[in-house]
Each structure stands twice: as C-alpha cells, then as structure tokens.
C-alpha positions as CSV (number, residue, x, y, z in Angstrom):
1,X,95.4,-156.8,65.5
2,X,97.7,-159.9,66.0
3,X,101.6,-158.5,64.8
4,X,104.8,-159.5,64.3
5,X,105.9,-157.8,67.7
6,X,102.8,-159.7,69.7
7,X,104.2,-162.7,68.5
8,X,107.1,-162.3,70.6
9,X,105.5,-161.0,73.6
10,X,107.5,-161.3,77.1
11,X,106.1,-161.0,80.6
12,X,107.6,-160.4,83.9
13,X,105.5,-162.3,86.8
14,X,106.6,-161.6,90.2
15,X,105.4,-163.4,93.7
16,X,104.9,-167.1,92.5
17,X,104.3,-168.8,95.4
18,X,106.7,-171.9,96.6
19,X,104.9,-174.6,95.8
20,X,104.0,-173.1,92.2
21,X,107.1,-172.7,91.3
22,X,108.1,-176.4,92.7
23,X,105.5,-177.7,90.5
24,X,106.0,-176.1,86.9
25,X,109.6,-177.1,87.4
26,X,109.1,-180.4,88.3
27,X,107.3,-180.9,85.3
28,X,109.8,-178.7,83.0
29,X,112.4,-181.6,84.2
30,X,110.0,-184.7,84.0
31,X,109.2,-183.5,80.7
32,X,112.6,-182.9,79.3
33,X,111.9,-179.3,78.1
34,X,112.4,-175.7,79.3
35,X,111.0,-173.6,82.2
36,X,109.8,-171.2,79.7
37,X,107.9,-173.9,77.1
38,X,106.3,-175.1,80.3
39,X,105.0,-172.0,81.2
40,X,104.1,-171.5,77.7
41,X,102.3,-174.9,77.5
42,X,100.5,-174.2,81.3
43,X,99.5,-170.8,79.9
44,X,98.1,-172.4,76.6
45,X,96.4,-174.9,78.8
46,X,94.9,-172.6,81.0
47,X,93.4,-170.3,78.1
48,X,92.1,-173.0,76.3
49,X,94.8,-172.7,73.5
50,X,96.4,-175.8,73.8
51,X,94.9,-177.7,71.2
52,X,94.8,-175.1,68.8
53,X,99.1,-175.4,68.8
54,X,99.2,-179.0,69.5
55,X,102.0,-180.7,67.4
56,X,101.4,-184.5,66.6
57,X,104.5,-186.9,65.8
58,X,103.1,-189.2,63.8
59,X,102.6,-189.2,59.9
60,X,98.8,-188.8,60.1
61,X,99.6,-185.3,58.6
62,X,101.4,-186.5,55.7
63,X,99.4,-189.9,54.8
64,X,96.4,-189.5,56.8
65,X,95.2,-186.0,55.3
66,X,96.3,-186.6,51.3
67,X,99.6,-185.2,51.6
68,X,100.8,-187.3,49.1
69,X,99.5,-188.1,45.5
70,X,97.8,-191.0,44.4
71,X,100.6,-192.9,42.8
72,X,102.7,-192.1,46.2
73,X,99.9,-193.3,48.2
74,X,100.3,-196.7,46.2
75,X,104.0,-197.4,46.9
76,X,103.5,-196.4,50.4
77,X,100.9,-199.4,50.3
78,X,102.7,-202.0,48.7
79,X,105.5,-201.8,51.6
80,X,102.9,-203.2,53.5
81,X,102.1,-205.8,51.9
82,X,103.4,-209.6,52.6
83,X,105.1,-211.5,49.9
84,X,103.5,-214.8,49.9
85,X,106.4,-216.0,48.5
86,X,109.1,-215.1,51.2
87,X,106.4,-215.9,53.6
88,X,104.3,-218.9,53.3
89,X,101.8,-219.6,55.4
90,X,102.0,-222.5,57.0
C-alpha cells in the first residue's frame, strides 16, 4: 500500500557510467531545473509515469474543463470580443 513514507522515497545509485551522468546533467542545465527533478522526470519517463504527473501551463484546466460557472464563463467571453465601435472596420 502506497504511504505517506513511500511518497518520499530516496535511493542511492552507484556506478553511473561517464557519459550517463554527462547526459542527465546536460539536460538538468538546458532545462533550467535540478539534477534530482531530472532524474525524477527520466525515471517517470522510463516507467511510463510521465504523463500520469504531467503539469500543463495553460488555463485549459480552469476554462477548458468547467472550472468556472456559467456567468464567469460569460465575462471571460466578452473580453474577447471587439468593439465595433473602437474598431471599425474599414
């Protein structure tokens, strides 16, 4: 069973050869994040786990996926909308 102490779990890998190591921090610097997310995010990869933890940037979660109320949904809308008046076509 999955608990609090598993999610937390730590391991200690030893012989990595060269050119492994190389790589995986390479990317941790191309990629602007630690040595240990990388690893993380190789490992997820790997296991077939990376999608299942994939965070997403955009607001597809929040307007997208009914987040928001009807009424909200509206407003959100109308920002998009051109005012005819302010902009003619010509």
């Amino acid at each position: 069973m999955y608990t609090a102490y598993m999610s937390s779990i730590q391991y200690t890998i030893r012989n990595i050869p060269e050119p492994v190591d190389k790589v995986l921090r390479r990317r941790a610097r191309k990629q602007g994040q630690s040595f240990n997310a990388t690893i993380v995010e190789v490992l997820q990869q790997a296991t077939g786990q990376a999608e299942k933890n994939k965070t997403y940037n955009d607001l597809d979660w929040f307007y997208g996926s009914g987040g928001i109320g009807t009424e909200e949904r509206k407003a959100f809308d109308a920002q998009h909308k051109i005012d005819k008046e302010l902009w003619p076509t010509i």
